[in-house]
N, C-alpha and C positions, 0 to 999 in steps of 0.2 A: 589489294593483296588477297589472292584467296586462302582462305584458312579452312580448316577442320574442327570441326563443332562438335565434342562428344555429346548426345544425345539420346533419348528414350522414346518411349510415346508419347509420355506424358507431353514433351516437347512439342511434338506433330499436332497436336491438340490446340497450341497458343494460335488465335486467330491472328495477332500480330506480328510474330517472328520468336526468334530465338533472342532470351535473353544474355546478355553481358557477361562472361563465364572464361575460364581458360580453357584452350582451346590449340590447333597446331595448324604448324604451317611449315616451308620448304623456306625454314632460318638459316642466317650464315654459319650460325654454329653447327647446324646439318649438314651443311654442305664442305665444313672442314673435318669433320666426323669421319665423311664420306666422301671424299672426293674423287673417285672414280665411279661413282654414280649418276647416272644420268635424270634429267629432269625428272622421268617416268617414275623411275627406282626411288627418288625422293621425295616422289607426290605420293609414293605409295610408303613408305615411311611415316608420312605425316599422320597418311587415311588410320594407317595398322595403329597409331598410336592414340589416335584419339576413338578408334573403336573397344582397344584398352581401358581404357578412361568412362568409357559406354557403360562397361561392366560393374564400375563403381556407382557411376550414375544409379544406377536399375537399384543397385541395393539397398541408395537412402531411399527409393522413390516405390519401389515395387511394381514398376508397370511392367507391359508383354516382356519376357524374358527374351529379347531379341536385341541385338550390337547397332545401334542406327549412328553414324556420321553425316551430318549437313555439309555438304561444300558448301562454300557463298565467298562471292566476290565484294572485300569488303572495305572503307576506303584506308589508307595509310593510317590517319591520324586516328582510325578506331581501334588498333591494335598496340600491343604495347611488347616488346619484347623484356624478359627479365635483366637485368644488370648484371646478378647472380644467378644460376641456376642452384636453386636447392637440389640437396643430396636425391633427392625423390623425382626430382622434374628431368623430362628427354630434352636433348637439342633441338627438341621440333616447338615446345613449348612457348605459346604466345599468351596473354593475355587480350581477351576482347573487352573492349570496356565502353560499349555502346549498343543498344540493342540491335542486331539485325534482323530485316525484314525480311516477309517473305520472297518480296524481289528480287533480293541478292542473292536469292541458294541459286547454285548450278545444278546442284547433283545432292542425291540422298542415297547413300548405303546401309542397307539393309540385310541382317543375317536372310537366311532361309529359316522357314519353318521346321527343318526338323533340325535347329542348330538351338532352340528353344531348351531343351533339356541340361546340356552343358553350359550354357550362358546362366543357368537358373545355378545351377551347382557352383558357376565361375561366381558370381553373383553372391553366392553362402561363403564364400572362401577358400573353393575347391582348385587349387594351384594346376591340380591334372586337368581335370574341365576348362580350366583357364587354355592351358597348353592344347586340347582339341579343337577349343575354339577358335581361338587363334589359326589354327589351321583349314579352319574352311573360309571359303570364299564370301565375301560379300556382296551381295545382289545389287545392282545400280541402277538406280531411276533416274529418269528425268525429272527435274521440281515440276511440273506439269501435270504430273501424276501423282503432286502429295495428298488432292482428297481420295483417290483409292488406295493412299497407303494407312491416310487415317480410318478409312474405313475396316480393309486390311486387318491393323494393329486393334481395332475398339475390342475385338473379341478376347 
């Protein structure tokens, strides 16, 4: 299943993978939400939402004030969908409950540097910086390229 990893530097930094954490994916519940949506439209759903989730990350952790999503292809039985969605949780909303390695990433989304300033304010609590944020684009790596993104992020 691939899923959506909200994530930081700090994360890009674990020499072993990403750990066990909630996280999003292209759910049934997504896709009855949505049902005139296409695959794409839902993949990107999942990415916006757990680059949402990014933003919370940053603020218990303080690392570069940048939005990062791990894709990673990851297997059925490591994910777990909720029974219930609490009042707070999206339809995209999985549970990973095993650590993922660096194997499994496909892909790593990354704000842009100068999306650093409103991430930091979205990060303080800044609802409008949330809303700018949100509105730029995510940079896409290949996982190929995650030691120049940890290089990248050290600063």
């Amino acid at each position: 299943m691939r899923v959506y990893l909200p994530a930081t530097a700090a994360d890009l930094r674990e020499e072993r993978g990403v750990g066990p954490r909630w996280a999003h994916a292209v759910t049934a519940a997504l896709r009855g939400a949505l049902p005139d949506e296409d695959d794409e439209g839902l993949e990107m759903s999942a990415t916006l939402a757990a680059a949402d989730e990014s933003v919370e990350r940053l603020a218990a952790d303080g690392s570069v004030p940048r939005r990062i999503v791990i894709a990673a292809e990851v297997p059925d039985a490591s994910v777990r969908a909720p029974e219930v969605l609490g009042e707070d949780q999206l339809e995209t909303a999985v549970e990973v409950v095993a650590p993922v390695p660096w194997s499994a990433v496909v892909a790593i989304f990354v704000d842009e540097p100068d999306a650093a300033d409103d991430v930091a304010a979205a990060a303080g609590g800044d609802e409008a910086a949330l809303e700018r944020a949100a509105e730029r684009d995510l940079l896409w790596y290949d996982a190929v390229e995650l030691a120049d993104l940890r290089r990248e992020l050290a600063g």
